[in-house]
ZAMARGU-4260 file (C-alpha; in steps of 0.2 Angstrom, whole numbers, plus 5000, padded with zeros to 4 digits):
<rodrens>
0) 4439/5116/6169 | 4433/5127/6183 | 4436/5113/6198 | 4453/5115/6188 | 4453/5131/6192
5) 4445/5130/6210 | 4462/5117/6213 | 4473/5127/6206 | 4468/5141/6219 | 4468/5133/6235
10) 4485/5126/6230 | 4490/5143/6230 | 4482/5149/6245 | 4492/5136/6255 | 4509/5142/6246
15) 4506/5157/6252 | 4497/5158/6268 | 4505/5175/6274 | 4495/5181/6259 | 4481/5173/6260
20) 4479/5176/6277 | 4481/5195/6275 | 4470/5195/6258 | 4457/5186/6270 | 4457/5195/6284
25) 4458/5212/6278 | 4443/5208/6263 | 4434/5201/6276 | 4434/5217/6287 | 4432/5228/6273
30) 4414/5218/6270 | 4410/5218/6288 | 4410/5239/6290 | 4401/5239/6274 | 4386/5226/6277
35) 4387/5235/6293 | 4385/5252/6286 | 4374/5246/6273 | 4362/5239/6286 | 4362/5256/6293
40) 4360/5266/6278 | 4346/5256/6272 | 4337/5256/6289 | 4340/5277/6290 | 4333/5274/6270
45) 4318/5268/6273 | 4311/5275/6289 | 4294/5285/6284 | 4295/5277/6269 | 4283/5261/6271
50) 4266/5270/6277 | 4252/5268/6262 | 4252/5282/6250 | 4264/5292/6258 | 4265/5300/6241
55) 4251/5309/6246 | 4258/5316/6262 | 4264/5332/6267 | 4269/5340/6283 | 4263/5358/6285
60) 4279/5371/6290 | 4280/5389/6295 | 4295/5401/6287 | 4295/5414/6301 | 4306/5431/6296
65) 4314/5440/6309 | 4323/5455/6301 | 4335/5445/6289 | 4334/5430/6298 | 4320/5415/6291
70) 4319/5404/6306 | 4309/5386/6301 | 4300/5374/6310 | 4286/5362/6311 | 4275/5371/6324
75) 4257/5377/6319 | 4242/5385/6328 | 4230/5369/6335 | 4216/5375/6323 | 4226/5374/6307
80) 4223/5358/6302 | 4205/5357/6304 | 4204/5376/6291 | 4214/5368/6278 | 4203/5355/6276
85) 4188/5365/6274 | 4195/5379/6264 | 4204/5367/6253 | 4197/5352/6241 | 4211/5344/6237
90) 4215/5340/6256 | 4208/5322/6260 | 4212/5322/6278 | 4221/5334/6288 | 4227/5330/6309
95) 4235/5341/6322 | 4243/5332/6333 | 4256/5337/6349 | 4274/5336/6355 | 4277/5317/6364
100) 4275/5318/6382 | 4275/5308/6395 | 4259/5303/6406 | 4254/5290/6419 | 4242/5277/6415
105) 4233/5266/6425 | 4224/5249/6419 | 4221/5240/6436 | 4234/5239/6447 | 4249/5244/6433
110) 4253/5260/6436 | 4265/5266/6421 | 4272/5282/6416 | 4273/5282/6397 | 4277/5290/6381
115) 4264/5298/6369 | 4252/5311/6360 | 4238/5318/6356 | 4231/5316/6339 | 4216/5320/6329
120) 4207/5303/6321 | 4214/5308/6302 | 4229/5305/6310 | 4228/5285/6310 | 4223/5286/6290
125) 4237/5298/6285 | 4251/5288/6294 | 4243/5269/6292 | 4252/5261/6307 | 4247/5244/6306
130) 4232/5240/6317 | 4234/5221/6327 | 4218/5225/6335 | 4203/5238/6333 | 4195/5248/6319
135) 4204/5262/6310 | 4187/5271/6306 | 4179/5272/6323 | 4199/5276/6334 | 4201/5293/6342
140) 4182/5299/6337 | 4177/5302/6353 | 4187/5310/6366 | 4185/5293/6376 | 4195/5284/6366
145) 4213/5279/6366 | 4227/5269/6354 | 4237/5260/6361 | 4256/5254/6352 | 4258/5235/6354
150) 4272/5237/6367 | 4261/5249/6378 | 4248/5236/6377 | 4260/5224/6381 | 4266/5236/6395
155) 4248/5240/6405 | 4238/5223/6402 | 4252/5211/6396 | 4245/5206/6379 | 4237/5214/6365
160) 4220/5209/6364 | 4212/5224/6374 | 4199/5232/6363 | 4187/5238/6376 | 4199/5239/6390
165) 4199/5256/6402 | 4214/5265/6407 | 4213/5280/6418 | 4227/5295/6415 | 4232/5304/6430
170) 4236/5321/6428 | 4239/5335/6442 | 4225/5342/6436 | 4213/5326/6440 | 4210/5310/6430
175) 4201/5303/6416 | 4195/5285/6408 | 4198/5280/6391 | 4191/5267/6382 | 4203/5257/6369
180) 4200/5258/6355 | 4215/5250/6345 | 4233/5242/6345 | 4245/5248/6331 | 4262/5243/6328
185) 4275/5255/6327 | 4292/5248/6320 | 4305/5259/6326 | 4314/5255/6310 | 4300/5260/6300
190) 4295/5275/6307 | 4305/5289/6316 | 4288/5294/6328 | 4290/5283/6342 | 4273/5283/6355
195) 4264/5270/6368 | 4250/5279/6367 | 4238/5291/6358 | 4224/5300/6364 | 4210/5312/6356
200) 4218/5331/6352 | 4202/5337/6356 | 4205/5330/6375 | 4221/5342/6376 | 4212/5355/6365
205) 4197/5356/6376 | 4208/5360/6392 | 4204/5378/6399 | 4223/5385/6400 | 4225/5378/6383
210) 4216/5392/6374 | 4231/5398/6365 | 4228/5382/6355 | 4215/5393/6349 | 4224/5407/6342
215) 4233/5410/6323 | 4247/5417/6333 | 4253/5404/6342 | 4262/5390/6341 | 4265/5373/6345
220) 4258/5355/6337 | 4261/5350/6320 | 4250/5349/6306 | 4250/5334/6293 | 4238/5333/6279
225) 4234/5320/6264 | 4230/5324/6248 | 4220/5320/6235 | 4226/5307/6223 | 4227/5322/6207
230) 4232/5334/6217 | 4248/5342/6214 | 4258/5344/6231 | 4269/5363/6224 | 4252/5370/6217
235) 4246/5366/6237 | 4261/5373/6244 | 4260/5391/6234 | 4240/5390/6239 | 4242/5391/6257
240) 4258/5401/6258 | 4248/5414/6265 | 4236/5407/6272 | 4239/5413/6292 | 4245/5429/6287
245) 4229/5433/6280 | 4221/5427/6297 | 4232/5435/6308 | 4236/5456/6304 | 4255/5457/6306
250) 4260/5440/6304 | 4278/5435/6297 | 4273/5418/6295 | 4272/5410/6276 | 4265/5390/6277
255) 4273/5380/6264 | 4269/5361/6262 | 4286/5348/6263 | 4283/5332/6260 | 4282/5319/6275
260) 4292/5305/6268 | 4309/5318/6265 | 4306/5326/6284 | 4317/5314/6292 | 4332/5313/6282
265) 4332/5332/6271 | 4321/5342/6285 | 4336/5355/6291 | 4333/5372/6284 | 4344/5389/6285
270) 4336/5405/6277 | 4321/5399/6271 | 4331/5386/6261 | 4333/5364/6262 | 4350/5363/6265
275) 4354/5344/6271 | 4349/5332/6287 | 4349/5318/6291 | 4357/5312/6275 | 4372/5322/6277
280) 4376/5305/6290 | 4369/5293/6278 | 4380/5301/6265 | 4396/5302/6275 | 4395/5286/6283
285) 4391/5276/6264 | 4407/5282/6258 | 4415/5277/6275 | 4410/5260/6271 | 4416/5261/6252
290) 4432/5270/6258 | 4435/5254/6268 | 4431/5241/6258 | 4441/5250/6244 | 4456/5249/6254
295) 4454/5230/6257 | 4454/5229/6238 | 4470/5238/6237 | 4477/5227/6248 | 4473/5213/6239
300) 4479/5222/6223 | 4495/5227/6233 | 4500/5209/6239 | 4495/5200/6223 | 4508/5214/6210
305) 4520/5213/6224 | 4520/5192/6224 | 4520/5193/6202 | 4537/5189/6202 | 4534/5171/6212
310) 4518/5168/6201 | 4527/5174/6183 | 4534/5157/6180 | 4519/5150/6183 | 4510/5160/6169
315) 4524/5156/6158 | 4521/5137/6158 | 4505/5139/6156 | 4508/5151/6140 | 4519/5138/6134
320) 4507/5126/6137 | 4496/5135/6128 | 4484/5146/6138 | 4475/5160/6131 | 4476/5178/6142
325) 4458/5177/6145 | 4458/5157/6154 | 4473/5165/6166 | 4461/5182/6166 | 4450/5170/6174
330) 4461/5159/6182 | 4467/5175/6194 | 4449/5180/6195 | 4443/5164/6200 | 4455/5165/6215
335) 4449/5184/6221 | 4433/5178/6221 | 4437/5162/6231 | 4445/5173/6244 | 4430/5187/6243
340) 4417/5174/6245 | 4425/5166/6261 | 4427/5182/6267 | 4410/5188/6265 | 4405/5170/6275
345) 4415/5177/6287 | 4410/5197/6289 | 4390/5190/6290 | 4399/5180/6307 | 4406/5194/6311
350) 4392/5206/6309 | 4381/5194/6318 | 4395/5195/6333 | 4394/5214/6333 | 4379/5220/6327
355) 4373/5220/6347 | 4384/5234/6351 | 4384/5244/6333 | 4365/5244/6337 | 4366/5252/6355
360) 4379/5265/6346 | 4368/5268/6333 | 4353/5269/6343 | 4344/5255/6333 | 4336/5237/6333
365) 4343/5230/6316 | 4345/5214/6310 | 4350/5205/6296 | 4336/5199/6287 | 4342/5182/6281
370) 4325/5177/6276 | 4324/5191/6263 | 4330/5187/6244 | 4334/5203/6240 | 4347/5205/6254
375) 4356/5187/6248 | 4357/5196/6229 | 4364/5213/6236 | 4376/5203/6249 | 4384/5189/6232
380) 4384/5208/6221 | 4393/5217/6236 | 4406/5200/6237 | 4408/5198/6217 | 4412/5214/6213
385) 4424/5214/6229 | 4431/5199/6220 | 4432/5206/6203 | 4437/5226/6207 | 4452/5216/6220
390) 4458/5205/6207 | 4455/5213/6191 | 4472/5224/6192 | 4484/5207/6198 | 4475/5198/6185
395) 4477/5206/6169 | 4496/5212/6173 | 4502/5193/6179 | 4490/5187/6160 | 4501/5199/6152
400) 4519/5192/6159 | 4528/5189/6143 | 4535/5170/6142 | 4551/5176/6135 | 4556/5188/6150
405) 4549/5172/6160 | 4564/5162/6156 | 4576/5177/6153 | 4573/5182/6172 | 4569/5199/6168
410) 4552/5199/6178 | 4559/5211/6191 | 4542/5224/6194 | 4547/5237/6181 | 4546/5256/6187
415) 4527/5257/6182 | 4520/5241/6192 | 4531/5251/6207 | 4521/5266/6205 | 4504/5261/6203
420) 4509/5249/6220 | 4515/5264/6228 | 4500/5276/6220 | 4487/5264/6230 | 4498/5264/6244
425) 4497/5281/6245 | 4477/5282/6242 | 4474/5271/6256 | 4482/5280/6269 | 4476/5297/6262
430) 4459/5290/6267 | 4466/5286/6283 | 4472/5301/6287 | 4456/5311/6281 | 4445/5299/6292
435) 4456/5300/6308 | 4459/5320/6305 | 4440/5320/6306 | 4438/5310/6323 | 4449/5324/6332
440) 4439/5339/6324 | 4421/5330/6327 | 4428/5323/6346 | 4436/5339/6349 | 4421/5351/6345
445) 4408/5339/6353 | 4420/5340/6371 | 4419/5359/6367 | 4400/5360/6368 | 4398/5348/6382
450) 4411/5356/6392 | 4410/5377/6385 | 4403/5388/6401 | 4385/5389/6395 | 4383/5405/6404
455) 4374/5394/6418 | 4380/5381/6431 | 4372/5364/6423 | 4385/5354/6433 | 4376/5345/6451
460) 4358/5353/6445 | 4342/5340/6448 | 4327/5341/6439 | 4313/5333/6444 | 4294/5330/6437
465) 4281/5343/6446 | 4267/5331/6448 | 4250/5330/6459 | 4254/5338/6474 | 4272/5342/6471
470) 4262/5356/6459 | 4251/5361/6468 | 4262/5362/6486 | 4279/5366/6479 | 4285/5380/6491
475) 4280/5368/6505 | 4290/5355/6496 | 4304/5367/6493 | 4303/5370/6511 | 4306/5355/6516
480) 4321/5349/6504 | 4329/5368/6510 | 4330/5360/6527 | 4344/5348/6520 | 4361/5355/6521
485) 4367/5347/6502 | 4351/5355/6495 | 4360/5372/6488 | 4344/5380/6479 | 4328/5375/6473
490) 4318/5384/6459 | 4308/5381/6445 | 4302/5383/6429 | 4291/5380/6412 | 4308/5381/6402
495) 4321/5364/6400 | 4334/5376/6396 | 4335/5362/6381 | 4330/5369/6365 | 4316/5381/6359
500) 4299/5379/6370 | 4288/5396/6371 | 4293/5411/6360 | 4285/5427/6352 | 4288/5437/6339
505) 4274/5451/6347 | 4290/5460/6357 | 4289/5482/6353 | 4296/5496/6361 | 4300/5512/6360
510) 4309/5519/6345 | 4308/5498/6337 | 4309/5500/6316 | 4291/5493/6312 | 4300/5483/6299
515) 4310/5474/6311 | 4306/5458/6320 | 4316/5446/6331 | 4309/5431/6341 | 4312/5430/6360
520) 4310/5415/6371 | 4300/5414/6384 | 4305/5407/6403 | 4292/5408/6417 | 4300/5405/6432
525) 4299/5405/6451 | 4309/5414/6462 | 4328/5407/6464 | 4330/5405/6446 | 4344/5415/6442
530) 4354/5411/6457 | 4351/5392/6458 | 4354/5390/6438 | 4371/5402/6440 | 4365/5415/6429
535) 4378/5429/6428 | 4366/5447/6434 | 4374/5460/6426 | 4365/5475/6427 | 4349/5479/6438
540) 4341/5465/6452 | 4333/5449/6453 | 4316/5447/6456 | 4313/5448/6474 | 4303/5438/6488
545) 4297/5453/6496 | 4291/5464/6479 | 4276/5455/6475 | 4275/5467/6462 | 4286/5460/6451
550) 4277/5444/6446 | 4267/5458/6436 | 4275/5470/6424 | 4294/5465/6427 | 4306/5455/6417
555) 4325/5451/6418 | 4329/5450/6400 | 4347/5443/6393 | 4358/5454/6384 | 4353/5447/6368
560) 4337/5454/6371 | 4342/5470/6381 | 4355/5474/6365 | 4342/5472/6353 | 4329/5483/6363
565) 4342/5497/6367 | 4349/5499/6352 | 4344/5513/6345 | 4338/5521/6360 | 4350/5518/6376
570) 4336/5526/6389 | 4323/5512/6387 | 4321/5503/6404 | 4304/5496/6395 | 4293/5486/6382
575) 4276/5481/6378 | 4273/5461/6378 | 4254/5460/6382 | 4258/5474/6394 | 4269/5488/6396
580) 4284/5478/6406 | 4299/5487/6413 | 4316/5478/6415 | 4319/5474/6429 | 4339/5467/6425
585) 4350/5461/6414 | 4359/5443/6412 | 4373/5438/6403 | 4369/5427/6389 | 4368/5408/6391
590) 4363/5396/6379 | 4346/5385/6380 | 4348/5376/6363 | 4362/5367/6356 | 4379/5374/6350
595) 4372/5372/6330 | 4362/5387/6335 | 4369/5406/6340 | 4361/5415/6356 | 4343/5420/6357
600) 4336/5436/6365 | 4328/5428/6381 | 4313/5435/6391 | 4314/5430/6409 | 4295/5433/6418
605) 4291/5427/6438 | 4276/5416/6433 | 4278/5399/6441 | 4257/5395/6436 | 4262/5381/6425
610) 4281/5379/6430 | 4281/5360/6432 | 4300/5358/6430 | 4309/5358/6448 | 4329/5364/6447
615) 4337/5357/6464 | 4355/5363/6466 | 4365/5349/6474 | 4381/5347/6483 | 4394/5340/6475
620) 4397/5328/6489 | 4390/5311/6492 | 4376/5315/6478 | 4368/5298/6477 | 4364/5301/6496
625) 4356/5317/6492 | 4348/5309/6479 | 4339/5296/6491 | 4333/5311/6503 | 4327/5321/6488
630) 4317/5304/6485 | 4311/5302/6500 | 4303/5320/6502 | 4295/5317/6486 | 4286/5302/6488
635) 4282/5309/6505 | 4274/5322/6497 | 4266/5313/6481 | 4267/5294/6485 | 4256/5291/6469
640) 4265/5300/6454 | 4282/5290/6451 | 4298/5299/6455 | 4305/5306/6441 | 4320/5315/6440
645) 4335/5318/6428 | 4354/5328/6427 | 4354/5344/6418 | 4372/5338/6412 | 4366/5322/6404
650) 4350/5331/6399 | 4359/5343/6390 | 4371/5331/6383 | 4357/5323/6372 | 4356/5339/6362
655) 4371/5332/6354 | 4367/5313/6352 | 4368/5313/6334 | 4384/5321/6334 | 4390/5310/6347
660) 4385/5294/6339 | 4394/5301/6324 | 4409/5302/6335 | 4410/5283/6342 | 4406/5278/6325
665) 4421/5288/6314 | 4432/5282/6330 | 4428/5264/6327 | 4428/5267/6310 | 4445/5276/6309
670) 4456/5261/6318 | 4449/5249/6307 | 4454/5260/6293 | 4472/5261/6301 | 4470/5243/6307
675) 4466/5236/6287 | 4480/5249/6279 | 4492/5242/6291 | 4486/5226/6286 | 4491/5231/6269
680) 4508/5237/6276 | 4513/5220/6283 | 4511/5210/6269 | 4520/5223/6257 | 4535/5226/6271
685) 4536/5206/6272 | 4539/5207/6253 | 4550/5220/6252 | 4561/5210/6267 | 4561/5194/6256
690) 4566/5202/6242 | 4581/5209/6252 | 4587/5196/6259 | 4601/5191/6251 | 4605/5213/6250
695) 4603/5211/6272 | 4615/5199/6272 | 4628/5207/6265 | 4625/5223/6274 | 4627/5212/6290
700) 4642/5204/6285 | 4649/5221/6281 | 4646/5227/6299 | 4628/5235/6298 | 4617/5240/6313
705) 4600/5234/6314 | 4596/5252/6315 | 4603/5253/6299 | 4594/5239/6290 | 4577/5245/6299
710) 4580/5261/6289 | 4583/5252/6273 | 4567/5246/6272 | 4558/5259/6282 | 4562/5272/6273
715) 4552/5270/6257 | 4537/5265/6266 | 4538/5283/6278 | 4541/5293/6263 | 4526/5286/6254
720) 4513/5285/6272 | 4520/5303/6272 | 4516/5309/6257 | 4498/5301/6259 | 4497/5312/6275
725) 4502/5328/6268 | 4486/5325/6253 | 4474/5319/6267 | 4477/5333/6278 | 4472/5346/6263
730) 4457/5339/6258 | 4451/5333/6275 | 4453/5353/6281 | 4440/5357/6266 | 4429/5346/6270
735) 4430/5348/6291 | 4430/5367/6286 | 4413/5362/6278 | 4405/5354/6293 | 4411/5366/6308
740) 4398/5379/6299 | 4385/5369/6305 | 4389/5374/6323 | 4385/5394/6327 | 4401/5391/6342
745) 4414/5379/6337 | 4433/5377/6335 | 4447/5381/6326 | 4458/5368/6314 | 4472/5368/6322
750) 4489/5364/6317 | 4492/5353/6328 | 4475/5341/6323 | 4490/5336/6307 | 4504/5331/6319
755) 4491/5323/6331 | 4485/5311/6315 | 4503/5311/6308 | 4511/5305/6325 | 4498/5291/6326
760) 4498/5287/6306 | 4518/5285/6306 | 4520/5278/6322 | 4508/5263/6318 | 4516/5261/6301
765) 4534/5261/6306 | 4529/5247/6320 | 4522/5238/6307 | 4536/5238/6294 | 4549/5236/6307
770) 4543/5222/6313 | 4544/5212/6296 | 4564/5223/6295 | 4567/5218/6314 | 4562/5198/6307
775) 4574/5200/6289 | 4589/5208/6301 | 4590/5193/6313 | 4591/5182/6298 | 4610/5172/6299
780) 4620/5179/6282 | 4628/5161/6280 | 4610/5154/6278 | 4606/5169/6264 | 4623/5170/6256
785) 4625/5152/6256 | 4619/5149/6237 | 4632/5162/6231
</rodrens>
């Protein structure tokens, strides 16, 4: 019975191959976004997830308040960790460990700048990275040791078996020797920290200018502790809320504990409050791919209603004959599922095709795991229920064809099968409209922030790594690369102008409400700064080559942080910051983080000590030259430390990668969208023309236009794509309304985002229907009339 069945539908299939194809091809792209996607979600899933007893983990955070403003991060004083392990039982382990940097290694004649941290030893036993070589208990205990990852290994000695090897980091500084101690392996798809090396915390902690490490007030690594089996992670949380504050007189710090394995995908915070992450992507792009493959199933529901006339006589033999409803239930069933599984076959060749470049746009190293089981049982659940949710509709109205309007010709699609083709119709193309209305919003206010006058010049500005003696002899350097006519300016600094880096909250002055607080960053800079970078002086003067004085006691604020300083007392040309410092000028406010966050109040100080970040104005001519003789100087000058050097205008552009990456992929996303609804389009236009024939004909013989017959089958389907764009375009502007807030500066909805997406929609949908109507009008009448 079910070969029967399996004969029956590939007889069918090659009766209708213009149905079959586009039932194929469109099921088939609807299962390749969604295994796509699905290999995405899962991998965004399950990052953090797979360490031992990550249950057990938490990440310490700071809730800092400034006036009404609750600003959140992961930065803790370096002594914190060590203290709530010995104030608190319930805390197995607990590891400070730092930002990833990068450093020169050295094992023999390798010579390799790479990426890393330091980390205290619990840090290995709280996040179990596998170890290939090496002991866990005995790693980072001595400040001789290092760990390396299994691709640094790989890197410095070529294989992985080092245990015992030396490498030597070089720092300005001087250098040091390291012993290793173990290789780990860090699965990118596993866990979100990625390093090549790790070296002892108390190496970094040790250091002389690193003191503030010391301090309750400051700032900088992050804390992560392990718990106790019984403990209860809340009761911990409310233990230590205060736990600074009581360390530290004046503090506005309250410590809460989040745990480690939500951090990546829930760890974005506003007023004290979790509101979203990562998930927010995993979320949208998951009903991305069921949007999709829904509107494959649609089509297939469309064509297979819209083809019930052909196959009514078909089910009424078989009534006749004496099938039940349920046997041609199955019958119709049988063939969706036919269709579903060859398309599935081929969406897995077509992910295996593509999956190279969807990884390089999602920044990732998937593949699909064809050895696992469970990924076979999700991929034949994900094509069955294709099968059945495509089918089920077609199937149970064609079971339900009565035999006597069979053979009484009354199977003409009655006014509700007409409706419930045009209701999916219009669903389909409302979900267009919503995903393409979302690309021009998302593409539109990512151009804005990479193209919005930042309130400094980032355009032609190169930043190069101060290193050995480019630190320690920079005005000689600059010297020299001042000689070159393309060199416009040279400067430097300990800021990246990239996102928060030194801040305090210790800022008073006269006539400041005691109640009142506000965090201002802190840039420490060499002269230059302001006029290489572009900054916009608006009150008072720079800071001046021929004042020594004002490397002491002077500062150029921003206007931020003048406004908030002057408020209430216009007259103050001061505050106290360590020391009493006077302002020495004003600048117009610029932004150093991304456009999800609003201006900062910004302290500008001449203190080049630790500046390591060189600023080099070039010309906008012949830069790649300029680049070689900027090269040149600096190997001249530091032959040993690799030249590194970046664009502030791509440096700044990765502020935004995520929201980038979000905008290839709703791009990509959005034309297959259009490409599979059109799809949908084709095959129902190619209907409608065949039913019309005989109705073209006469028009023709009467002296119709073909501009006059396109219309006649154009104009049901515009009305209906129309419709669908007019219900799109209101819920899209909710949503999109929604995620603009994220940005502190963004753009407007604009009218003209609806005729943008409605031009395109209805452009591609009248080309598509009038190409079927361009086919039916060319049609000779005597050939269609001929049987009247």
């Amino acid at each position: 019975m079910y070969s029967n069945y399996f004969k029956i539908a590939l007889r069918g299939f090659t009766k209708h191959k213009l149905t079959f194809f586009i039932n194929l091809f469109g099921l088939s792209l609807g299962l390749w976004a969604t295994i796509s996607i699905g290999l995405w979600v899962k991998s965004e899933l399950q990052m953090n997830q797979s360490f031992a007893e990550m249950d057990q983990v938490y990440r310490i955070m700071e809730h800092q308040r400034y006036g009404s403003d609750i600003f959140t991060t992961t930065s803790t004083p370096g002594i914190l960790a060590a203290a709530l392990k010995e104030e608190y039982p319930e805390v197995e382990r607990s590891a400070c460990y730092s930002w990833n940097e990068s450093a020169l290694l050295v094992a023999g004649e390798n010579r390799i700048s790479m990426d890393g941290f330091y980390a205290d030893p619990d840090f290995l036993h709280i996040l179990q990275y596998e170890f290939l070589n090496g002991d866990r208990d005995q790693a980072l205990t001595e400040i001789s040791h290092i760990v390396l990852s299994k691709e640094g290994a790989i890197k410095l000695f070529g294989k992985t078996d080092v245990v015992g090897e030396t490498v030597v980091l070089k720092e300005t500084d001087g250098e040091a020797s390291f012993q290793v101690m173990g290789v780990v392996d860090v699965d990118p798809e596993l866990s979100s920290n990625r390093f090549e090396y790790i070296l002892p915390f108390k190496f970094m902690f040790d250091k002389p200018y690193n003191g503030w490490l010391q301090r309750w007030g400051n700032n900088g690594p992050s804390t992560i502790v392990k718990l106790h089996k019984n403990a209860n992670g809340q009761e911990f949380s409310d233990k230590i809320e205060d736990f600074i504050a009581q360390r530290n007189e004046g503090s506005n710090v309250k410590l809460f504990a989040f745990p480690e394995k939500d951090l990546y995908l829930h760890g974005k915070f506003k007023d004290g409050l979790q509101q979203g992450g990562r998930i927010e992507f995993v979320r949208l792009f998951a009903v991305i791919g069921i949007f999709i493959l829904l509107i494959a199933c649609i089509n297939f529901m469309n064509l297979s209603t819209a083809k019930s006339q052909k196959r009514s006589k078909e089910v009424g033999v078989r009534k006749v004959a004496g099938a039940e409803k349920k046997e041609l239930v199955f019958q119709f069933l049988t063939e969706s599922l036919v269709i579903s599984l060859v398309a599935g076959i081929s969406a897995l060749v077509m992910v295996e095709l593509t999956l190279p470049i969807f990884n390089r746009l999602a920044d990732k190293s998937m593949s699909v795991p064809y050895e696992n089981l469970a990924f076979w049982s999700q991929w034949l659940a994900v094509v069955v229920i294709t099968g059945i949710v495509a089918g089920s509709y077609p199937a149970f109205y064609l079971s339900a064809t009565k035999v006597v309007s069979v053979f009484k010709n009354l199977t003409k699609s009655g006014r509700g099968i007409v409706m419930a083709r045009k209701g999916l119709v219009v669903f389909q193309f409302v979900l267009a409209t919503m995903l393409i209305l979302a690309t021009i919003v998302v593409y539109k206010q990512i151009n804005y922030a990479l193209n919005k006058d930042l309130g400094y010049n980032k355009d032609q500005l190169l930043i190069v790594q101060l290193e050995g003696k480019l630190f320690e002899n920079f005005d000689v350097y600059r010297a020299e690369l001042e000689q070159f006519p393309e060199i416009l300016g040279v400067t430097r600094s300990t800021h990246s102008m990239l996102g928060r880096s030194s801040n305090t909250g210790d800022v008073t002055w006269e006539g400041k409400d005691p109640d009142f607080t506000a965090l201002f960053e802190i840039m420490r800079v060499d002269h230059g700064f302001i006029e290489t970078l572009g900054l916009n002086l608006i009150k008072g003067e720079d800071f001046s080559r021929e004042r020594i004085s004002d490397s002491t006691g002077k500062a150029i604020l921003n206007r931020r942080a003048y406004d908030l300083i002057t408020k209430d007392n216009p007259t103050v040309n001061s505050f106290n910051w360590n020391e009493e410092t006077q302002i020495l000028g004003v600048v117009e406010d610029f932004h150093f983080q991304s456009f999800h966050q609003g201006i900062e109040p910004v302290i500008i100080t001449l203190d080049p000590t630790f500046a390591s970040l060189a600023f080099i104005k070039v010309s906008p001519e012949n830069i790649s030259q300029t680049l070689q003789e900027v090269k040149k100087v600096t190997e001249a000058f530091e032959p040993f430390f690799p030249f590194k050097y970046s664009f502030m205008d791509e440096n700044y552009a990765t502020l935004y990668k995520d929201d980038v990456r979000t905008r290839e992929l709703a791009k990509y996303f959005s034309i297959l969208t259009i490409l599979i609804s059109c799809l949908g389009l084709f095959g129902l236009s190619a209907h409608i023309a065949e039913q019309k024939t005989k109705e073209i004909g006469i028009r023709k013989v009467l002296g119709a236009s073909t501009i006059s017959i396109l219309h006649v089958i154009n104009k049901e389907f515009i009305a209906i794509v129309s419709v669908s764009i007019i219900l799109g375009s209101g819920i899209s502007y909710y949503l999109i309304q929604d995620w603009l807030q994220g940005y502190a500066y963004r753009i407007d909805f604009e009218w003209w985002f609806i005729l943008l997406a409605a031009f395109g929609i209805l452009s591609i949908a009248y080309l598509t229907v009038s190409l079927q109507a361009l086919k039916a009008a060319h049609i000779n009448p005597a050939n269609t009339l001929k049987s009247e």
